[in-house]
C-alpha positions in Angstrom: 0.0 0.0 0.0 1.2 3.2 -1.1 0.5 5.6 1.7 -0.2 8.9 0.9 1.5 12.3 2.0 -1.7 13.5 4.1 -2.1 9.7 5.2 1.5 8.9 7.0 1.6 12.0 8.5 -1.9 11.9 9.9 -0.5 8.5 11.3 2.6 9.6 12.7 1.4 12.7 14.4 -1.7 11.0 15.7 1.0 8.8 17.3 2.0 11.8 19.2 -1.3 12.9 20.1 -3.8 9.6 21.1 -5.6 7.1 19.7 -7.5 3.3 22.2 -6.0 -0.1 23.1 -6.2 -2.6 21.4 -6.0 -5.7 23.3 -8.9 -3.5 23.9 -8.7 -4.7 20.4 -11.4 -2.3 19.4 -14.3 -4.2 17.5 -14.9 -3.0 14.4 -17.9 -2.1 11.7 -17.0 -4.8 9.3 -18.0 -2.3 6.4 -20.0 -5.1 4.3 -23.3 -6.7 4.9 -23.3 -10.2 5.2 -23.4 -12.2 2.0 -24.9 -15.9 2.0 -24.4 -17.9 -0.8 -26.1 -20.9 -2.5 -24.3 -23.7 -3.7 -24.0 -23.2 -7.7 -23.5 -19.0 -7.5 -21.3 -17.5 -9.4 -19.2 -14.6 -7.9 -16.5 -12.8 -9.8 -13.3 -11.6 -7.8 -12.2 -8.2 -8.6 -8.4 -6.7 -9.1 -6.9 -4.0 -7.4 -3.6 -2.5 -8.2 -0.4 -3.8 -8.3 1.7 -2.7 -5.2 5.7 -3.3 -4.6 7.8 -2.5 -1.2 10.4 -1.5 -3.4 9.3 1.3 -5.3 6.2 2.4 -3.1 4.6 3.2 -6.1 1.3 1.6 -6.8 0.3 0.4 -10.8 -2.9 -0.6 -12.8 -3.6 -4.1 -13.0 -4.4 -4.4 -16.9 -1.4 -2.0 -17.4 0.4 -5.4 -17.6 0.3 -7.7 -20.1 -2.7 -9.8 -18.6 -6.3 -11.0 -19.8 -9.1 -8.8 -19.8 -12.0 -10.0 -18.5 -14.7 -10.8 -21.9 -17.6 -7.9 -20.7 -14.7 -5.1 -20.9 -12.8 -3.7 -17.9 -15.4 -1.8 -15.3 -13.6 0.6 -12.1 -16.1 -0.9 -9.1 -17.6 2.9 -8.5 -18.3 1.5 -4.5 -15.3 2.0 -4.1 -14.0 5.5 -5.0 -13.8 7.8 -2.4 -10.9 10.4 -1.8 -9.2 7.8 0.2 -8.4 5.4 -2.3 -8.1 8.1 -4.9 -4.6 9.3 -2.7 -3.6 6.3 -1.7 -4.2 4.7 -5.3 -6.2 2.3 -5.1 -7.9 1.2 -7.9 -10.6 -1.8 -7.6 -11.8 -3.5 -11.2 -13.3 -6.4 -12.2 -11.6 -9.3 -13.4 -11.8 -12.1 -15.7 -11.8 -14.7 -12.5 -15.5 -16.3 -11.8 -15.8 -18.6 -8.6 -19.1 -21.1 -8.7 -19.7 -21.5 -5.4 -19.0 -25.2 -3.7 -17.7 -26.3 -7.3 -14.2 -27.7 -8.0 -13.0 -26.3 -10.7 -9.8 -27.2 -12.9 -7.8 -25.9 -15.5 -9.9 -23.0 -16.1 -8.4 -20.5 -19.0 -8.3 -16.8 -17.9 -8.4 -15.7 -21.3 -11.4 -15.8 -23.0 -13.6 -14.3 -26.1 -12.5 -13.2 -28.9 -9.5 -11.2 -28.2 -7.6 -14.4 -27.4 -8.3 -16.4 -30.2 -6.2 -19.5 -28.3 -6.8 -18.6 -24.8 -3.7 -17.2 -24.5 -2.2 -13.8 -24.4 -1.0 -12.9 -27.6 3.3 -12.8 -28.3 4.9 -10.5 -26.0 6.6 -7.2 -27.5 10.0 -6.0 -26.2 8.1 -3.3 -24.0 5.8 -5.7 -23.0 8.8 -8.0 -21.8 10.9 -5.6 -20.3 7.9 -4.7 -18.2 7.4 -7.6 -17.2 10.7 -8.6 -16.2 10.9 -5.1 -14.6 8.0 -5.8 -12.0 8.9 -9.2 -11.3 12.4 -7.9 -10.7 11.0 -5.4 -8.3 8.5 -7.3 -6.6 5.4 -6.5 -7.0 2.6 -8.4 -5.8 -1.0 -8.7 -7.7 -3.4 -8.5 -5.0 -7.2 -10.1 -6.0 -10.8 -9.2 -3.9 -13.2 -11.8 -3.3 -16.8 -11.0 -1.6 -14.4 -8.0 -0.4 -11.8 -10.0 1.3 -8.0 -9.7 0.4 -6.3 -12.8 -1.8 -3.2 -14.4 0.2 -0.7 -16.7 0.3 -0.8 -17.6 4.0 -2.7 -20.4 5.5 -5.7 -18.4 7.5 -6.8 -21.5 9.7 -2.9 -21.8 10.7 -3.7 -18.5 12.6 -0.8 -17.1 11.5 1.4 -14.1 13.0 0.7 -11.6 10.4 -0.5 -11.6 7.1 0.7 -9.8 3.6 -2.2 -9.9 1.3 -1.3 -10.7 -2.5 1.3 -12.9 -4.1 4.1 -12.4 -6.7 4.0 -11.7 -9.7 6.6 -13.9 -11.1 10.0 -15.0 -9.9 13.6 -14.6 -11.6 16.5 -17.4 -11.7 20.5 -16.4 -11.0 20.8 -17.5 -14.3 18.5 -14.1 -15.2 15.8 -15.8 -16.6 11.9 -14.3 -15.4 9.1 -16.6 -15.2 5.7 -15.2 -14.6 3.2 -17.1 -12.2 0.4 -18.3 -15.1 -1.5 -20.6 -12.7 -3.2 -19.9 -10.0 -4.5 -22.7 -7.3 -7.4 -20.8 -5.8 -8.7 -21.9 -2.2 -11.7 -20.0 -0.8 -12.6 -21.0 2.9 -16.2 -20.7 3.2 -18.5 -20.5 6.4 -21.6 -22.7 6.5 -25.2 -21.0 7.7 -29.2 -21.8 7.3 -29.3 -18.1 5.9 -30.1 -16.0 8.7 -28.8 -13.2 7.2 -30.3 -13.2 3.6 -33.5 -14.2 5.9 -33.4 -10.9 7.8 -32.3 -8.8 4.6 -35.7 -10.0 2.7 -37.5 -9.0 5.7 -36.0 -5.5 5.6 -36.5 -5.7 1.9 -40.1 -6.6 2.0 -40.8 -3.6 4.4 -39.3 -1.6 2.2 -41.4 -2.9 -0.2 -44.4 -2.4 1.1 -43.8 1.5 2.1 -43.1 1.7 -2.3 -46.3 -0.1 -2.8 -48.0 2.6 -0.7 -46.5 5.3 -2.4 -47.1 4.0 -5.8 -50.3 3.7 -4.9 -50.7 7.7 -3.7 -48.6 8.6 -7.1 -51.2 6.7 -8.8 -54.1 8.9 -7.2 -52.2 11.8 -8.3 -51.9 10.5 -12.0 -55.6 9.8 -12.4 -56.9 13.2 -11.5 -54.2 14.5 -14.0 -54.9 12.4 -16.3 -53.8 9.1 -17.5 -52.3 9.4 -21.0 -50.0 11.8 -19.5 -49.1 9.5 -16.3 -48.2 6.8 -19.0 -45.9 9.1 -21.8 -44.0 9.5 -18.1 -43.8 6.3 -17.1 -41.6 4.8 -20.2 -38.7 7.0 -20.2 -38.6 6.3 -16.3 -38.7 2.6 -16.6 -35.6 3.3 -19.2 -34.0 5.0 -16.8 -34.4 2.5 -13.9 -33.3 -0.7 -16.4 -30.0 1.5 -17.0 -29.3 2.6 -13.0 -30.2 -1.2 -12.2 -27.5 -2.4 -14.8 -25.0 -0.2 -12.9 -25.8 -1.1 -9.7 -25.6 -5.1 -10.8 -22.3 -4.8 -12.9 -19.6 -6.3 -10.8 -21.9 -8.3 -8.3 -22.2 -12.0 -7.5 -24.7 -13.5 -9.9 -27.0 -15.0 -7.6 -29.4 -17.6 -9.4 -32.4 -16.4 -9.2 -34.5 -18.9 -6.9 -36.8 -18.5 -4.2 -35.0 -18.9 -0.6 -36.3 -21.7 1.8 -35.7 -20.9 5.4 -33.3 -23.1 6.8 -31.6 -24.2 3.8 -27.8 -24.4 3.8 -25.7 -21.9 2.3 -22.0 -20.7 2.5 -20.0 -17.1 3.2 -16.7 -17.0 2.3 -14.3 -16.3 4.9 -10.8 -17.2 3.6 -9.4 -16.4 0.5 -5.8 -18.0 -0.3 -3.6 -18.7 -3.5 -0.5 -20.7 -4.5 0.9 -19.5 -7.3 3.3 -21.2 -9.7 4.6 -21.0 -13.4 3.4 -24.0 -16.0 4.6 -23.4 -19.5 1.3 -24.5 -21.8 0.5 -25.0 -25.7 -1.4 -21.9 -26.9 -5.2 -23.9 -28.0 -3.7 -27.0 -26.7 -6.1 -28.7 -24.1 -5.6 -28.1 -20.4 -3.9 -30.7 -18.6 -5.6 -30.7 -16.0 -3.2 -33.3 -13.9 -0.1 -30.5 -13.5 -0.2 -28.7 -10.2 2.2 -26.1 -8.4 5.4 -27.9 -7.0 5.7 -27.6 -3.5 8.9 -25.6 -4.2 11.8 -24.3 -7.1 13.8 -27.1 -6.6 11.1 -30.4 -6.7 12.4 -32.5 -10.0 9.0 -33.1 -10.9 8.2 -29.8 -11.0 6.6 -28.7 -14.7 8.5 -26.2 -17.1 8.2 -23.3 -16.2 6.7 -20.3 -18.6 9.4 -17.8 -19.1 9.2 -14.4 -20.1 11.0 -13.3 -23.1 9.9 -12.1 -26.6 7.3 -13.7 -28.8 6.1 -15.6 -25.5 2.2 -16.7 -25.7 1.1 -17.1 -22.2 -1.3 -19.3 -21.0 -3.0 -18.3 -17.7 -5.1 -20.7 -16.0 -6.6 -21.4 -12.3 -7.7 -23.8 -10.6 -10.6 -23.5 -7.9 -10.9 -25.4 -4.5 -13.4 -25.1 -1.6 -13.3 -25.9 2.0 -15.5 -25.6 4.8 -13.9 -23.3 7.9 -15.0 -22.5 11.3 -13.7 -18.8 11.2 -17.0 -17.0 11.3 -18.0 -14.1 9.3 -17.3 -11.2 12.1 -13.8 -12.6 12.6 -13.0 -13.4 8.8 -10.5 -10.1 8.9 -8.8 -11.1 12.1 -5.9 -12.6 10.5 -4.9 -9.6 8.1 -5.4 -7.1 11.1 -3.4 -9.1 13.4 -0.1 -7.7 14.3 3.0 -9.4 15.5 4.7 -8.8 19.1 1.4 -8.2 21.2 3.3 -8.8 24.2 5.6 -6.0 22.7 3.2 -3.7 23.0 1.9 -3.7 26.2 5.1 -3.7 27.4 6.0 -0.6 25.4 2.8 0.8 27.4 3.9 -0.1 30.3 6.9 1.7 30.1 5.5 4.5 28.9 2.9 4.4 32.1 5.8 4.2 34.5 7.1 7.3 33.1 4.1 9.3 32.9 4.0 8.2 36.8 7.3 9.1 36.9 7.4 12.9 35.5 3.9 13.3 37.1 5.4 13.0 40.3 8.3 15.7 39.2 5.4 18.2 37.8 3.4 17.7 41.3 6.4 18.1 43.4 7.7 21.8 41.1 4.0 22.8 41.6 3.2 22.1 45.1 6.5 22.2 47.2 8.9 23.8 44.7 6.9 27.1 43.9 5.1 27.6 46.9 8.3 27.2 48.6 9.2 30.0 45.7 6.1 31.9 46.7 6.6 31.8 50.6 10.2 33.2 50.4 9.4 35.9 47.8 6.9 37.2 50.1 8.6 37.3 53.5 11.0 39.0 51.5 8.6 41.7 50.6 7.6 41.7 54.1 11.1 41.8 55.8 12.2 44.4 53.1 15.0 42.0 52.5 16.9 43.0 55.8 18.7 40.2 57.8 17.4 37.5 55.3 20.0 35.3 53.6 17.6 35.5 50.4 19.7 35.7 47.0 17.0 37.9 44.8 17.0 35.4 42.1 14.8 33.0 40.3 11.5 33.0 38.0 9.7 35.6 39.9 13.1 37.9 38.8 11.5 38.1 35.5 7.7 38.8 36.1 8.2 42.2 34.2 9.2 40.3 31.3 7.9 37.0 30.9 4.3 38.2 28.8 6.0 40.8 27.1 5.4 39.6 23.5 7.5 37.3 21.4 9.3 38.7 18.2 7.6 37.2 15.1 3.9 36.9 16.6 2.1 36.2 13.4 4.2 33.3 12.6 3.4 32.3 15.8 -0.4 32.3 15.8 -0.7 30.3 12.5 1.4 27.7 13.4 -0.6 27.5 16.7 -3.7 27.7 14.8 -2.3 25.6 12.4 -1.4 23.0 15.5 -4.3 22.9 17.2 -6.9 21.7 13.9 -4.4 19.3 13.3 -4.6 17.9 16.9 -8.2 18.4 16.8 -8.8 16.7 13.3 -6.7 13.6 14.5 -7.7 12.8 17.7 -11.6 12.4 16.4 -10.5 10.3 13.6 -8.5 8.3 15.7 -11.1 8.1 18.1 -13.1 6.8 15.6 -10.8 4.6 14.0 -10.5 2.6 18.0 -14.2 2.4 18.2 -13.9 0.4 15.0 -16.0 2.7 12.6 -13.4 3.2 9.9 -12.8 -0.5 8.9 -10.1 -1.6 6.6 -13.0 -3.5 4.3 -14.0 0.1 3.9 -11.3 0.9 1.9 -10.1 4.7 2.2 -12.4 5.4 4.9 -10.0 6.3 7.4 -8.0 9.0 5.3 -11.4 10.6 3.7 -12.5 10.9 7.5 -9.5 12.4 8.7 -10.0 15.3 5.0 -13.2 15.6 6.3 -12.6 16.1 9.6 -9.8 18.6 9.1 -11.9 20.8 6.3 -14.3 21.2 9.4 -12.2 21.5 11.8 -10.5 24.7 10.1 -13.0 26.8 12.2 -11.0 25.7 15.3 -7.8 26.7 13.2 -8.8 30.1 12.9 -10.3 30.5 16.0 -7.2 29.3 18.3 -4.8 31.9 15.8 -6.6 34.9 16.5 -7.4 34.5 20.1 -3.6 34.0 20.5 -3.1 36.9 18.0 -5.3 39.5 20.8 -3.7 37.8 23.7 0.3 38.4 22.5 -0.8 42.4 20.9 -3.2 43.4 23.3 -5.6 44.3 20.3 -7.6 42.4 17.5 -6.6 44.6 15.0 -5.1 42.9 11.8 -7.0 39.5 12.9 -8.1 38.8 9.5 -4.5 38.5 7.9 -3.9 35.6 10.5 -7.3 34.0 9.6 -6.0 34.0 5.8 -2.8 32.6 6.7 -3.3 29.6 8.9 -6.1 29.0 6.1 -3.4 28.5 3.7 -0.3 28.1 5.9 -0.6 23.8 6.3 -2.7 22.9 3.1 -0.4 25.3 1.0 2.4 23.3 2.0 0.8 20.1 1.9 -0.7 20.4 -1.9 2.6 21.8 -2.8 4.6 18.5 -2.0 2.0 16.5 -3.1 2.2 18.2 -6.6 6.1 18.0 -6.1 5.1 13.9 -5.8 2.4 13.8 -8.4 5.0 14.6 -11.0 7.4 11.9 -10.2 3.9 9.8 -10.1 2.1 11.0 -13.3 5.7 10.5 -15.5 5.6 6.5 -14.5 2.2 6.2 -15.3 1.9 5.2 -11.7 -1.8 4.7 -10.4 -1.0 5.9 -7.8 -0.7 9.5 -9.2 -3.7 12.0 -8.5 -6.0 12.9 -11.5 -5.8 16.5 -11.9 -9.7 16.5 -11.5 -9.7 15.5 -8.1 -6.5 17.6 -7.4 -8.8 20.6 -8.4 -11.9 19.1 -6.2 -9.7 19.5 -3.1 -8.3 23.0 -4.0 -12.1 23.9 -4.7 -13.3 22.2 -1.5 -10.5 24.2 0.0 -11.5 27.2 -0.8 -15.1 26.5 -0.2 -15.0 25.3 3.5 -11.5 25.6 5.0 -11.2 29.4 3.9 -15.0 30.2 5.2 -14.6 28.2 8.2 -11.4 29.5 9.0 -12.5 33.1 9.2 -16.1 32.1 10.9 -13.8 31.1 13.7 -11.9 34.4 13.6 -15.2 36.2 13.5 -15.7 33.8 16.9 -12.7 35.0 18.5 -12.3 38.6 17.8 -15.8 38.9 20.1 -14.0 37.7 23.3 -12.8 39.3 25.3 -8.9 39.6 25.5 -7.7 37.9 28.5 -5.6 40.2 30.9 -2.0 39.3 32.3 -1.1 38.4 35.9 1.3 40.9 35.7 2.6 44.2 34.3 5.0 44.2 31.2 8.2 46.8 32.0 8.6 49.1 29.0 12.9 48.7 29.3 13.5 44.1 28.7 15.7 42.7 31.8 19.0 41.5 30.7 19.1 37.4 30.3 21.7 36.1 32.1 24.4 33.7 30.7 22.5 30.9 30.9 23.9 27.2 32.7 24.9 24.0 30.8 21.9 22.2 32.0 19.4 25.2 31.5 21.2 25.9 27.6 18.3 26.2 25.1 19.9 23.5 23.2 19.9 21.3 26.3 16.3 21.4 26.9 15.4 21.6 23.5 17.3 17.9 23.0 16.2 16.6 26.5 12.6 18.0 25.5 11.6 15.6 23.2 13.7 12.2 24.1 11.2 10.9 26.6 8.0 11.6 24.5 10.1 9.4 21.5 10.8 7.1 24.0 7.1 6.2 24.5 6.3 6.2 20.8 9.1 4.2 19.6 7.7 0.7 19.5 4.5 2.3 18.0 6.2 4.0 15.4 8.2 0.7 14.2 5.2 -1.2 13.7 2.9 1.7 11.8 6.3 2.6 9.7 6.5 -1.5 9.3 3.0 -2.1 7.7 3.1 1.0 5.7 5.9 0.7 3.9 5.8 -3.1 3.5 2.5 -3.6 2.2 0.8 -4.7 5.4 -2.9 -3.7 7.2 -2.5 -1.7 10.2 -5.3 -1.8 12.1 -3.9 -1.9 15.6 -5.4 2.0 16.6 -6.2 0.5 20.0 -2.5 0.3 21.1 -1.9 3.5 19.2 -4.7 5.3 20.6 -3.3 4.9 24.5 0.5 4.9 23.7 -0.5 9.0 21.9 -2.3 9.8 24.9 1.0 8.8 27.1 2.7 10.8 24.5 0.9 13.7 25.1 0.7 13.5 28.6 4.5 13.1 28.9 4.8 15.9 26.1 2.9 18.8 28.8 5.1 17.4 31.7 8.5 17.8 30.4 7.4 21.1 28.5 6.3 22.2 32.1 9.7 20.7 33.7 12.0 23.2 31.0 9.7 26.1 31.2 9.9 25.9 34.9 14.2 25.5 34.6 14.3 28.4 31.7 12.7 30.8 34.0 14.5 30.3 36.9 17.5 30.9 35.2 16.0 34.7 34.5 15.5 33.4 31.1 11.6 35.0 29.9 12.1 34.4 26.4 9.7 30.9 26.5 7.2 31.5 24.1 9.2 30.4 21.1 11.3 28.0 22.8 8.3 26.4 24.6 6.9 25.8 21.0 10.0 24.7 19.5 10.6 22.5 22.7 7.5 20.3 22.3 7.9 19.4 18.4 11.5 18.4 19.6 10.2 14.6 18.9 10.1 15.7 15.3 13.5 15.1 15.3 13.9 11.9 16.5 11.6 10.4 14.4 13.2 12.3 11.4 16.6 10.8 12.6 14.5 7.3 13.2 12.9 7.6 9.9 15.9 7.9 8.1 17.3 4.9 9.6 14.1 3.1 8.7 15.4 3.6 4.9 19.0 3.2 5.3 17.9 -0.7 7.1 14.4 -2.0 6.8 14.2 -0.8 3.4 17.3 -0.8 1.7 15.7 -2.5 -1.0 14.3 0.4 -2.1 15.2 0.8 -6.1 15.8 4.3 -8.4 15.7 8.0 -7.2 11.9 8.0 -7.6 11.0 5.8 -4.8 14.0 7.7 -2.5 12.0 10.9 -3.2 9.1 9.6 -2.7 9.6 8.6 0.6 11.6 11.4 2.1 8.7 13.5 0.3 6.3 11.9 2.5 8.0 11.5 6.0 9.5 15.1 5.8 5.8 15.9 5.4 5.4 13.8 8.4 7.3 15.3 10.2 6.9 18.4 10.0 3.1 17.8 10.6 4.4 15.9 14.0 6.2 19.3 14.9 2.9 21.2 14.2 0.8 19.3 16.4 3.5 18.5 19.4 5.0 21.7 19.7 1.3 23.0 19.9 0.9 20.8 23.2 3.9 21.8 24.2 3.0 26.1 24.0 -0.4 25.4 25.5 1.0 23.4 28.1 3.3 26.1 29.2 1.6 29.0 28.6 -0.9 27.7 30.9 2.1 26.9 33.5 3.1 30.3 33.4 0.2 31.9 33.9 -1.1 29.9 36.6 2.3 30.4 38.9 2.2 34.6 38.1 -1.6 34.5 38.9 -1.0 32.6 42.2 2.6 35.2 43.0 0.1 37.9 42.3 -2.2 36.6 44.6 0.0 35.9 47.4 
């Protein structure tokens, strides 16, 4: 799977921000109804595109040289959403038919009259050299049935983890390619009496009924209007209903058309596997139907393989088994969700706990014995007038003339906050979502066109947060409209510009995975028909309240800053900031970068959910701990640093990601794939920094307020 610029960096930063466990698995809306099938119907698997960890770029399925399905190729329209569109994805029928409970045998692939010998015709140089390129590189043909993923793992095993799809050929150190030709299909199936289809014609007859009634009042309505003109209406309608039923059926299971007897057995397919193999056959010659896939390269009485070079006719065939499974319907995705090193994980929470526990401790001890302490000597200071007290006049209430006097560069400021805060918004719902099971991998793309939606909506809270930070640092609302217009284009600017930086890399292979310029101008459109709008309606919001006042009084002359110690350096804390919070994401981060790049389902949002929140948590502790250390070294210059402090993680995982490319995927192939990826983490990342180093501001604005308030109190 090629993930998407907006999708891994919704990923990563929503690790740094909280998503539910897991083991806590979250149950999940499987996406699909039910489908119950009698014995003798014919369903018809469909093709997605072709996807490779070594070049991360996803391709079209008939862009190879393989059989087209007789009735022409047809994109399955249930599946396009702006999900699958980015993360290119591109679901079509295929020229595979499954009869349900029936063993088939050396059935052709290609069929009609476009392969005259059920073959595909002689292979051209390009055609070859493609061939041998993909094979070369990897890539793996991945095949839908009844909406479940084709692989080559045994499901009933219960294995680890499974990678859907199989290969599309295999190459010899003598460099000869050999394309896998045969396919030996085994569909696990599910028996029931149709409880299902029985409650789906229930619902259907209700549904019925309430048409019959309506017919019935549109009738009414025709008679008094007459009926010659009721029935000139009626025809074109009927025309048009014939065509929108034709669409809605293309790409279904044929169902034969008999009534259903309660009780009566039928089947739902819960397993989908494949072994692959190459068998070289005789263009029109008859199937041999004896010759199966050798149980591996080296078996003697393995048969020739079919090699792929020019002038080649290849022969594809399949063959079609059935078996009888006790996996269930509601548990048929279990095995592609499931992720290794469960045991991993919670100890990876674990840790993470014991240091939240730890630095909660550290925060509760600086608030309540530290600064109080702080408090109670400042004031019998006051009260002595400093005479006969051994009190050194030093320390964070030194700087209370200083520390709210505004921060150079405040418009910057705002609309990254702004900017930080509808990203943190955007992913913690989706995630949230994504725990409670709602966004199901069968629903393919529904978790990244939640997360667009969510963050077009959520641009009222951009604006909002931007320009009540905006009064707050200038004492006036004056202006706010230039920051609404900023942190309106400030992320999504950025974002569409690497993505177009991508998409040309993307559209010169011919990649699928490459955004149609149609749907690159919907989301500019939808940009600038929500976000923009939304973005100032929360400005509009914000410029009514009223600006909050400071604790204490700003000095017209700044204090001088002190040189500041080794351990309160900027570049200290800013490098101690963010190891802790990287620490609790790190095991989390290895498996989502794992499935990702590789080609496997993540669906693990449980684990991810409650190792963000630790993030998070520990993120506002240690950006209390520094804030607390700069201003007791007479350092009031925080605002900034506080900001720059909590997206400090940023770097870790830049310095982590690259890593992940120089060893996990070294296998990676060309400069394309190389910019592809460092396109897409660097956006990562730097949407990571947004969203932490907004915690970390918040958190220590907050801080600073509350301990001036309470001085000023005292």
């Amino acid at each position: 799977m090629r993930p998407s610029a907006v999708c891994v960096a919704l990923l990563v930063a929503c690790l740094a921000l909280g998503c539910a466990p897991s083991g806590v698995r979250a149950w999940y809306l499987p996406g699909t109804y039910p489908v119950e099938f009698l014995q003798g119907d014919v369903i018809q698997a469909e093709v997605n595109s072709l996807v490779s960890s070594e070049t991360e770029m996803p391709i079209g399925y008939y862009s190879m040289p393989f059989c087209k399905p007789a009735e022409g190729v047809h994109r399955s329209t249930s599946t396009i959403n702006p999900g699958t569109i980015l993360l290119g994805v591109r679901i079509e029928n295929s020229p595979y038919n499954f009869t349900i409970m029936t063993k088939q045998q050396g059935l052709t692939v290609c069929n009609g009259d476009e392969y005259p010998d059920n073959a595909f015709p002689a292979l051209n140089p390009k055609q070859v050299k493609l061939l041998q390129d993909k094979i070369r590189q990897q890539y793996r043909v991945r095949l839908i049935l009844d909406n479940l993923p084709i692989t080559t793992y045994d499901l009933e095993l219960d294995p680890e983890s499974v990678r859907p799809g199989y290969e599309i050929g295999f190459h010899t150190e003598d460099d000869k390619y050999y394309v896998n030709n045969h396919l030996m299909f085994k569909v696990l199936v599910h028996e029931t009496n149709g409880q299902y289809t029985m409650s789906r014609q229930t619902a259907e007859e209700l549904d019925a009924a309430a048409g019959a009634s309506g017919r019935r009042l549109l009738e009414k309505e025709e008679k008094k209007g007459g009926k010659a003109k009721g029935e000139a209406k009626e025809a074109p309608k009927n025309a048009r209903a014939k065509k929108q039923a034709a669409k809605l059926t293309r790409g279904k299971p044929q169902l034969q058309d008999r009534p259903f007897v309660p009780g009566q057995k039928m089947y739902m397919i819960v397993g989908f596997e494949v072994v692959a193999c190459s068998i070289k056959r005789k263009p029109g010659a008859p199937i041999d139907k004896s010759l199966m896939c050798p149980q591996s390269l080296d078996d003697p009485n393995a048969p020739e393989p079919q090699e792929v070079k020019k002038g080649s006719e290849i022969v594809y065939t399949y063959d079609v088994y059935w078996d009888t499974s006790d996996i269930t319907w509601s548990s048929r995705w279990d095995a592609y969700l499931r992720m290794p090193g469960g045991k991993v994980h919670w100890f990876s929470i674990l840790n993470s706990l014991m240091v939240v526990v730890v630095m909660s401790c550290i925060v509760a001890m600086i608030m309540m014995r530290t600064i109080r302490r702080d408090l109670q000597r400042y004031e019998q200071l006051l009260v002595d007038g400093g005479q006969g007290q051994d009190v050194e006049e030093s320390g964070w209430k030194m700087v209370s003339g200083d520390v709210f006097r505004a921060p150079s560069s405040p418009l910057s400021l705002c609309v990254q906050i702004g900017s930080g805060v509808q990203i943190l918004a955007s992913g913690f719902i989706t995630l949230l979502f994504a725990a409670l099971g709602f966004l199901s991998p069968a629903s393919r793309g529904s978790l990244l066109t939640g997360a667009l939606v969510m963050y077009l909506l959520l641009s009222v809270a951009a604006g909002y947060a931007a320009v009540w930070l905006w009064g707050l640092v200038n004492r006036s609302y004056e202006g706010w409209f230039k920051v609404c217009w900023r942190v309106a284009c400030f992320f999504p600017g950025v974002t569409v510009g690497v993505m177009t930086f991508v998409n040309i890399f993307l559209w010169a292979t011919k990649s699928s995975g490459a955004i149609p310029l149609g749907f690159f101008f919907s989301i500019i459109f939808l940009w600038l028909l929500i976000s923009i709008p939304l973005s100032y309606a929360g400005g509009i919001v914000a410029a009514k309240q009223e600006i909050r006042q400071y604790p204490t009084r700003t000095n017209q002359i700044p204090r001088h800053i002190p040189p500041p110690h080794w351990a309160s350096h900027p570049l200290v804390l800013f490098f101690a900031a963010g190891l802790l919070p990287f620490g609790t994401i790190f095991v989390e981060l290895y498996f989502a970068m794992t499935s990702m790049w590789q080609g496997y389902f993540y669906y693990i949002f449980g684990f991810a959910f409650l190792v963000s929140i630790l993030t998070m948590i520990i993120t506002i502790e240690v950006s209390i701990v520094c804030t607390y250390v700069q201003l007791c070294a007479e350092d009031y210059l925080w605002w900034w640093r506080s900001y720059y402090r909590g997206g400090s993680i940023s770097i870790y995982v830049l310095i982590y990601s690259i890593g992940f490319l120089v060893n996990t995927l070294h296998k990676l192939t060309g400069f394309i794939p190389i910019v592809l990826y460092l396109s897409y983490m660097g956006l990562a990342v730097w949407c990571l920094f947004l969203a932490m180093g907004t915690i970390g501001f918040l958190s220590s604005f907050l801080f600073t307020y509350a301990i001036f308030n309470a001085a000023k109190s005292d």
